[in-house]
C-alpha positions as CSV (number, residue, x, y, z in Angstrom):
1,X,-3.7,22.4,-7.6
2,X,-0.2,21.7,-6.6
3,X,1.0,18.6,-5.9
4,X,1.2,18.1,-2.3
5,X,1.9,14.6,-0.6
6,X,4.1,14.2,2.9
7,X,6.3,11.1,2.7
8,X,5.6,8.5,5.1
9,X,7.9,6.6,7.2
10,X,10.6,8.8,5.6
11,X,13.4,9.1,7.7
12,X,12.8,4.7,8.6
13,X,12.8,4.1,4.6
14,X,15.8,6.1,4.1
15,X,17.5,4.1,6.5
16,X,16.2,1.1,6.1
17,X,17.6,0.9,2.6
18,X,21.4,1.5,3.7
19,X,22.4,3.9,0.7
20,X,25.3,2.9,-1.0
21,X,26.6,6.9,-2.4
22,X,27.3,4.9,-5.4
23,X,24.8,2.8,-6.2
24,X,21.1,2.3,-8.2
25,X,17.8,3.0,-7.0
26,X,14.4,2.2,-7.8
27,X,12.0,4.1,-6.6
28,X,8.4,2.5,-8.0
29,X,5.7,4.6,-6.6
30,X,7.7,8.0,-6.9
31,X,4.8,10.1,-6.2
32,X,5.8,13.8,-5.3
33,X,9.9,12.2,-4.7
34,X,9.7,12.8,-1.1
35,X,11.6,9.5,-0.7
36,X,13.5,9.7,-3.8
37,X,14.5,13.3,-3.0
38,X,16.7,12.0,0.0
39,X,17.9,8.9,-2.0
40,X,19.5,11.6,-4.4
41,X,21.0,13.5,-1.3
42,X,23.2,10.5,-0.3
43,X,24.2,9.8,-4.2
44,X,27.5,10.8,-5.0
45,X,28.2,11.8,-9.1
46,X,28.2,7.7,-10.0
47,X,24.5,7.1,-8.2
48,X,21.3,7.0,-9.8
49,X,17.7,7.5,-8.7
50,X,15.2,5.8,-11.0
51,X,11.5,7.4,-10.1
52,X,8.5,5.5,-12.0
53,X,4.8,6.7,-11.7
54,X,1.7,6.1,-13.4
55,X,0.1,9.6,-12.3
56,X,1.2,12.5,-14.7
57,X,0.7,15.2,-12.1
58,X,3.1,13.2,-10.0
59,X,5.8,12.6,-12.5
60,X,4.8,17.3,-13.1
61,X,5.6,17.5,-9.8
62,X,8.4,14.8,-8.7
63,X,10.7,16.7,-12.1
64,X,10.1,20.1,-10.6
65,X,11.2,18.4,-7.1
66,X,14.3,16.2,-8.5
67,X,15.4,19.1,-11.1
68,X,18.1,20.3,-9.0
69,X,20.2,16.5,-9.2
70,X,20.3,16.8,-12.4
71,X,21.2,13.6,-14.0
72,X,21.2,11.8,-10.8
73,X,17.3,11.6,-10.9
74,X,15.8,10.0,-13.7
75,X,12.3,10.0,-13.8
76,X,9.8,7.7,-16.3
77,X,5.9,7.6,-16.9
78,X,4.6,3.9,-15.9
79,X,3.4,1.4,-14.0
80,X,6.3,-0.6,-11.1
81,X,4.6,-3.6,-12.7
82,X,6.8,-2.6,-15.6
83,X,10.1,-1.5,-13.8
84,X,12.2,-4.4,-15.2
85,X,11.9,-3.7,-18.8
86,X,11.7,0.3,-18.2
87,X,15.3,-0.2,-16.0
88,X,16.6,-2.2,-18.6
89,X,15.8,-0.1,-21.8
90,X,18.1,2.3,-19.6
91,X,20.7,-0.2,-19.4
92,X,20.0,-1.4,-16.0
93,X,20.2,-4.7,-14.8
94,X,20.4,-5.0,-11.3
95,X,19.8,-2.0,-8.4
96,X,20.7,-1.9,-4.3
97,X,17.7,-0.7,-3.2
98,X,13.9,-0.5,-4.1
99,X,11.1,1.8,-2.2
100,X,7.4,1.7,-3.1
101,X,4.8,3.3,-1.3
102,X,1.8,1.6,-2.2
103,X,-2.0,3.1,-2.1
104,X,-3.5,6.2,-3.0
105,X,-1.4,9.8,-2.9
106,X,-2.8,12.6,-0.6
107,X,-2.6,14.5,-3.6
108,X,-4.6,12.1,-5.1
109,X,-7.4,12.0,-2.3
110,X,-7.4,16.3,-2.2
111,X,-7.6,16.8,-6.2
112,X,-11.4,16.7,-6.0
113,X,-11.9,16.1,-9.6
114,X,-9.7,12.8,-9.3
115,X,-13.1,10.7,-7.8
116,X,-11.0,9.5,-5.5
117,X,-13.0,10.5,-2.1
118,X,-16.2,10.3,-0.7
119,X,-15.5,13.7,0.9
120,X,-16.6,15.9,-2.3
121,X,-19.2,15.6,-4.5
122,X,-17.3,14.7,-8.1
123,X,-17.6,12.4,-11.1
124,X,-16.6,8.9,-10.6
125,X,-13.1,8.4,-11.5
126,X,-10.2,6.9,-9.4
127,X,-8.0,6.0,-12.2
128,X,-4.5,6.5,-10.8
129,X,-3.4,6.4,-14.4
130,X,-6.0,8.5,-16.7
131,X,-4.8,7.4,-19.7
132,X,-6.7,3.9,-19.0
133,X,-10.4,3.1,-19.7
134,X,-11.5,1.9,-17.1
135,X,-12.9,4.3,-14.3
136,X,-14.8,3.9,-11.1
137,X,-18.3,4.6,-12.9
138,X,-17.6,2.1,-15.7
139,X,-17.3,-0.4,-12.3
140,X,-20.1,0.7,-10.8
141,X,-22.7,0.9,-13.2
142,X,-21.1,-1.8,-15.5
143,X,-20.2,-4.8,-13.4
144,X,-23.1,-7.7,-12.1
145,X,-24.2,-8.1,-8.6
146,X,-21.6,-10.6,-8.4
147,X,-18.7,-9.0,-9.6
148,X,-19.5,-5.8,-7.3
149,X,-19.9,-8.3,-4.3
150,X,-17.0,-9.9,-4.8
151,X,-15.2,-6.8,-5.1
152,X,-16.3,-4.6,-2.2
153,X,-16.1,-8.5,0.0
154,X,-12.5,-8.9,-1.3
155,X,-10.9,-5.1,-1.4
156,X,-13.2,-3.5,1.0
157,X,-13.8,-6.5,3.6
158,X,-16.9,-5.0,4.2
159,X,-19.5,-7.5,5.9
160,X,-22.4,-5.8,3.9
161,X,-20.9,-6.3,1.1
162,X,-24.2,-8.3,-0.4
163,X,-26.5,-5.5,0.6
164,X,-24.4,-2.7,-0.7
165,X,-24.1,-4.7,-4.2
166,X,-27.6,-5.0,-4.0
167,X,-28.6,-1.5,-3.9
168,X,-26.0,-0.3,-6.0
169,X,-27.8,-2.1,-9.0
170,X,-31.0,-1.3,-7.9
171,X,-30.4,2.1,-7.6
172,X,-28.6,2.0,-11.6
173,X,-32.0,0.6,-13.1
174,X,-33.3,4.1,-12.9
175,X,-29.9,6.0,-13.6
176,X,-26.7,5.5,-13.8
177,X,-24.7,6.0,-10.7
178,X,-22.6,9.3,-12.2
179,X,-21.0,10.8,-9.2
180,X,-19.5,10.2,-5.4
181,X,-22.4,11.3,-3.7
182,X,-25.0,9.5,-5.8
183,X,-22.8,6.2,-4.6
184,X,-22.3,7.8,-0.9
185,X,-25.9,8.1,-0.6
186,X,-26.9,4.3,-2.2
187,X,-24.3,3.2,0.2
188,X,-25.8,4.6,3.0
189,X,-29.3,3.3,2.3
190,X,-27.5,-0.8,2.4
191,X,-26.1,-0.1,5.3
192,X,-28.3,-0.3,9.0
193,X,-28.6,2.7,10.4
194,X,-26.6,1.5,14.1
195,X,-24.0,0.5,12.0
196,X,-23.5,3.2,10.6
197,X,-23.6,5.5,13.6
198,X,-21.0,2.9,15.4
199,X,-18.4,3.0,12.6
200,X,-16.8,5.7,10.0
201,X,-18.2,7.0,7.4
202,X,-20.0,3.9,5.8
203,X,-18.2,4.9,2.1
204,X,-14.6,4.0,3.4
205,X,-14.6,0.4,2.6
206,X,-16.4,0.3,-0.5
207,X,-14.7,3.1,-2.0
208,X,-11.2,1.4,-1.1
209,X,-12.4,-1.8,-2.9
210,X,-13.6,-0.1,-5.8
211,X,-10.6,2.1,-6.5
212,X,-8.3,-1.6,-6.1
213,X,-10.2,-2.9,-8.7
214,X,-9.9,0.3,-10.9
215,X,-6.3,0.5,-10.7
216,X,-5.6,-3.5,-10.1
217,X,-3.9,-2.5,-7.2
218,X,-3.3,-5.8,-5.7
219,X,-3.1,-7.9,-8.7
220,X,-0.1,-5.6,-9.6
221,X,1.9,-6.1,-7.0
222,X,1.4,-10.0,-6.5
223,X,2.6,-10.0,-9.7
224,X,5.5,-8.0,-9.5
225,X,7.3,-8.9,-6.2
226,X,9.3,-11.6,-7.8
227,X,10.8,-9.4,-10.4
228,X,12.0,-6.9,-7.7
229,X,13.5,-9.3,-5.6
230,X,15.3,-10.5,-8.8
231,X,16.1,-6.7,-9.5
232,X,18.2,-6.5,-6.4
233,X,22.1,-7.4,-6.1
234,X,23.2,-9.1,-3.1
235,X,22.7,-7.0,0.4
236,X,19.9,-4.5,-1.7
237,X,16.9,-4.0,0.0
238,X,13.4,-4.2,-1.2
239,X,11.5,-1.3,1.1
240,X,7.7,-1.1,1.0
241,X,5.2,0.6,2.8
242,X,1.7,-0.4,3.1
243,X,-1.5,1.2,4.3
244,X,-3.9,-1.3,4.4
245,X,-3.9,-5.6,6.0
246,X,-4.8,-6.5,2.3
247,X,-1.4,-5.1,1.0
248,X,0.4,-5.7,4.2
249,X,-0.4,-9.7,3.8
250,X,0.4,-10.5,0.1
251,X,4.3,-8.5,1.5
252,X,4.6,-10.4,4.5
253,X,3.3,-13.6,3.0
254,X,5.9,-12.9,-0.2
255,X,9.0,-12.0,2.0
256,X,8.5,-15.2,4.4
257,X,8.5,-17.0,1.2
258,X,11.6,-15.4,-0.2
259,X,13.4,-16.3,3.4
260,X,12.0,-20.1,3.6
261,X,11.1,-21.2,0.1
262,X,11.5,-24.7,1.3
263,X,8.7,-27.2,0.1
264,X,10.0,-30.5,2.3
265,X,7.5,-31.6,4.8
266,X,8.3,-30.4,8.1
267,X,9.5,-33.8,9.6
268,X,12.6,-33.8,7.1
269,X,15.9,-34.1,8.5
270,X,17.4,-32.2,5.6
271,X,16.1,-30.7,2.6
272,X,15.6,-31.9,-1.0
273,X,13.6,-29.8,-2.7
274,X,17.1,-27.7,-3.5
275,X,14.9,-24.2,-2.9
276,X,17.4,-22.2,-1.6
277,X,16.7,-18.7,0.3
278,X,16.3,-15.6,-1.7
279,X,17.4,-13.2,1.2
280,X,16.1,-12.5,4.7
281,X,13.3,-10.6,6.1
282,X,14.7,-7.6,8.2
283,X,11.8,-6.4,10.1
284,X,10.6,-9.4,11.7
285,X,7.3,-6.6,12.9
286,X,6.6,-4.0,10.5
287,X,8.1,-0.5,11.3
288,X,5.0,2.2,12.7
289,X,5.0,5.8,12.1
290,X,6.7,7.4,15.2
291,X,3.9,9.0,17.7
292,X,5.8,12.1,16.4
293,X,4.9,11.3,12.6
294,X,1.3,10.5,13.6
295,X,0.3,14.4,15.3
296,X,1.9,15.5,11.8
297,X,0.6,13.5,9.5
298,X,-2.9,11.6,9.7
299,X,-2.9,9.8,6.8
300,X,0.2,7.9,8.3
301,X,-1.7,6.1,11.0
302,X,-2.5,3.6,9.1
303,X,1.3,3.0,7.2
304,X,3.5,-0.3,7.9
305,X,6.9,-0.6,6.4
306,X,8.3,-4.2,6.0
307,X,12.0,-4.3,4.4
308,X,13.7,-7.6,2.9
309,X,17.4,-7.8,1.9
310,X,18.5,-9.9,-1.0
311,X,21.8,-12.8,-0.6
């Protein structure tokens, strides 16, 4: 299947980032290049493009895409939790500008045998990476009642969260739980039936938090904020696009941060900590897809873009 995945918030990114023609980009969730395809268009011969992804159909397909900038694009296989080493075993230090566009690829969703959807009948998978061990079935048919509450509670914010846990190891005792539509249909038994004729499909949330978990999703990029703040030289900007509140609070919360990092108790006349700011937040509301984007694309309903630009 070929890769195919429309870029959202493409034309706001691409501005948003204020493209120096000379200057070093990062972008971590490369994907199919959409956004890294115009980056390269506003290089001159001096810029670079710096693509990283975990998928190896995406890296396939972002080459194909990139081919024709030749040396411009430079494309690696990893994780953006890694993009500080991976820049600097290419002699990079600092960059002025960094895109990621964080969840799951529409590629990713489509490619039936990925396990990423509830919409086909396939083996558990999810693995956004597949040369890691852990999968969605291991998660499901390996973890306690806990663990599985606390994930699909945490990751899926799903209020039957308990239930759902419940019957998912009740239902392993007499199999394992092999494919999405076993795990559709165990799902659908925890959850009351006016519920489920009130909401969407009753899968969405769980199969959200599982494929977090899978992929460490959120973990990942708590972790890694800091060092691509610290990546950026003065006036770059950190770009990132979100599709869900759990990833759209841990960047707000992080950029606020970066802009106030003050510790001194509000009724200080003047600080002492000595925590100075880091840069300031430039979208004071997250950018929306226009209403244009939306009868186009979807999938983009959902998409917030919050930018942050470094002192």
């Amino acid at each position: 299947m070929e890769f195919k995945h429309t870029s959202v918030l493409l034309k706001e990114t691409i501005e948003a980032l204020n493209i120096v023609p000379g200057g070093v980009y990062l972008d971590g969730t490369l994907g199919g290049g959409g956004h890294a395809f115009e980056v390269c268009k506003k290089l001159n011969d001096n810029g670079r493009l710096y693509g990283i992804d975990q998928d190896a159909d995406a890296i396939k397909a972002a080459g194909k895409r990139l081919e024709v900038f030749g040396e411009k694009a430079v494309i690696i296989r990893d994780n953006y939790c890694n993009a500080r080493e991976v820049l600097r075993e290419q002699g990079v230090e600092k960059v002025d500008g960094i895109v990621l566009d964080l969840g799951v690829s529409s590629y990713q969703l489509d490619t039936v045998e990925r396990g990423f959807t509830y919409k086909y009948d396939t083996p558990l998978d999810m693995r956004m990476d597949q040369r890691q061990m852990l999968t969605a079935r291991n998660i499901v048919n390996e973890y306690d009642e806990k663990m599985l509450y606390r994930v699909i509670r945490d990751y899926g914010e799903d209020q039957f969260a308990k239930n759902i846990a419940k019957h998912i190891v009740q239902a392993r005792r007499n199999k394992p739980i092999e494919t999405t539509f076993e795990l559709n249909e165990v799902i659908r038994a925890a959850i009351p039936a006016k519920m489920r004729a009130a909401g969407g499909h009753p899968s969405k949330r769980t199969f959200q938090a599982i494929r977090i978990e899978c992929n460490h999703e959120l973990e990942v990029l708590r972790n890694t904020l800091g060092d691509l703040i610290h990546l950026l030289h003065p006036q770059g900007r950190l770009c990132i696009i979100t599709f869900h509140s759990l990833e759209d609070r841990i960047v707000k919360s992080f950029f606020k941060e970066m802009e106030n990092p003050c510790t001194c108790p509000p009724e200080f006349p003047v600080c002492i900590c000595g925590k100075l700011p880091y840069g300031r937040v430039v979208t004071r509301k997250p950018v929306l897809p226009s209403q244009e984007e939306l009868e186009v694309n979807s999938r983009s309903k959902s998409a917030k873009l919050r930018v942050f630009e470094r002192i």
